[in-house]
Structure formats: structure tokens, C-alpha cells
C-alpha positions in Angstrom: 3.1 6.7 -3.8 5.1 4.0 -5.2 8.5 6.1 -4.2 7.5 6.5 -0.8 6.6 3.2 0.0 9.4 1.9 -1.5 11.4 3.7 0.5 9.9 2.5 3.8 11.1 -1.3 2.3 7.8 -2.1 0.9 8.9 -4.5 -2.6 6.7 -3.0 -5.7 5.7 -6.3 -7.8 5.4 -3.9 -11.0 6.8 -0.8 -12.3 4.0 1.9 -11.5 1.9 2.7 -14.6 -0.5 5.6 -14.7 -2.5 5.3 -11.6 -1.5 1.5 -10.5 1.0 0.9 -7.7 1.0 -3.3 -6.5 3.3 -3.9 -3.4 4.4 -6.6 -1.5 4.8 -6.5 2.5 7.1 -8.9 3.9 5.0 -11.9 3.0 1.1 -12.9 2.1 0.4 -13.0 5.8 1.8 -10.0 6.5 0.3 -7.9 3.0 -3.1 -9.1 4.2 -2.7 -7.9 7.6 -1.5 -4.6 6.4 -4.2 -4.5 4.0 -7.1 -5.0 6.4 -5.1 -2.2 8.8 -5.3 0.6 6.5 -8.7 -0.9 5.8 -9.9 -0.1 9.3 -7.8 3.2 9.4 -9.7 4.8 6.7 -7.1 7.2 5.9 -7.2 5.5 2.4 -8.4 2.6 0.7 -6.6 -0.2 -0.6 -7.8 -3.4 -2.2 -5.8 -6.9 -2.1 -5.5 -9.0 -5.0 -3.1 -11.9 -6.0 0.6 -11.4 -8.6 2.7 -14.4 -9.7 1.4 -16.2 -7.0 2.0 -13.6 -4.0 -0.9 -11.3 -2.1 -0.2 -8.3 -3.1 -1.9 -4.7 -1.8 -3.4 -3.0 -5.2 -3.2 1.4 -4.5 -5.3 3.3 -7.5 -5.2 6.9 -7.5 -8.5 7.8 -9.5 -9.6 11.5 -9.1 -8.1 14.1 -10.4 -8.3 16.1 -7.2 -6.0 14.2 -5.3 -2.9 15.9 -3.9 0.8 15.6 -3.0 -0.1 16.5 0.3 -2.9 13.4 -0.1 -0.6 11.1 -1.1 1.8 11.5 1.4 -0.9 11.3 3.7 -2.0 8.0 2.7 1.5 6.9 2.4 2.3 7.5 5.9 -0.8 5.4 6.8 0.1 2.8 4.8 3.8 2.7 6.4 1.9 3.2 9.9 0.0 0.1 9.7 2.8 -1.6 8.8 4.6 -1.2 11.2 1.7 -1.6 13.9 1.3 -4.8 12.2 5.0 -6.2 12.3 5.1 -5.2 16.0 1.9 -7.7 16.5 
């Protein structure tokens, strides 16, 4: 997860560890926005929380039965309501 969204441009605010990814979209305006977009896509879901001072979208991976195929799937999503959101 954290390779493919850091590869779309998202910034990763922490080394991933175990099942933790924290990104950073653009700016706080623009994380929140994308967090409430994948949100109301349901594809996944995403919490928001706050790092060194910046919003910051908080990804867990927490079952075991989760795939590659899952991953990218929420991935995509992710990148999808990005960029619906940075069109406006």
C-alpha cells in the first residue's frame, strides 16, 4: 500500500511498520478531502488523524485475509479520489 501510493506522489509521514501506512496529500485541506472521498466510496476505509502538526490519512491493514489483489484495489481508490478531489 505504502509503495503504491507513493508512487502516485502521495508523501508517507513514516516509514511503514507492520500494518501502519500515514500519508500526506498535498496539504491538510486537501488530506481531509481525500479522506472523506474514499470515505464515501467505500472501497476501503481510512481514518484521519494529526502528525507533527499536518492531517494526515491513517491506512491499517488488520485481517489476515486481505490480498494483493485487495490492496491494490484500495490503492487505486485511494489515488481515484485524489484525483477527483484535486480536479474540484
Amino acid at each position: 500500500m505504502a509503495e503504491l501510493l507513493g508512487a502516485a506522489g502521495a508523501r508517507l509521514l513514516v516509514p511503514p511498520a507492520l500494518n501502519q501506512v500515514l500519508v500526506h496529500f498535498d496539504d491538510d485541506l486537501t488530506t481531509d478531502a481525500v479522506i472523506a472521498a474514499v470515505q464515501e466510496d467505500r472501497t476501503c476505509w481510512v481514518g484521519g488523524t494529526r502528525w507533527h502538526g499536518n492531517n494526515a490519512m491513517r491506512i491499517s491493514v488488520c485481517d489476515a485475509a486481505t490480498t494483493t489483489a485487495d490492496i491494490e484495489a484500495s490503492a487505486a481508490a485511494i489515488v481515484r479520489c485524489w484525483t477527483t478531489v484535486k480536479k474540484g
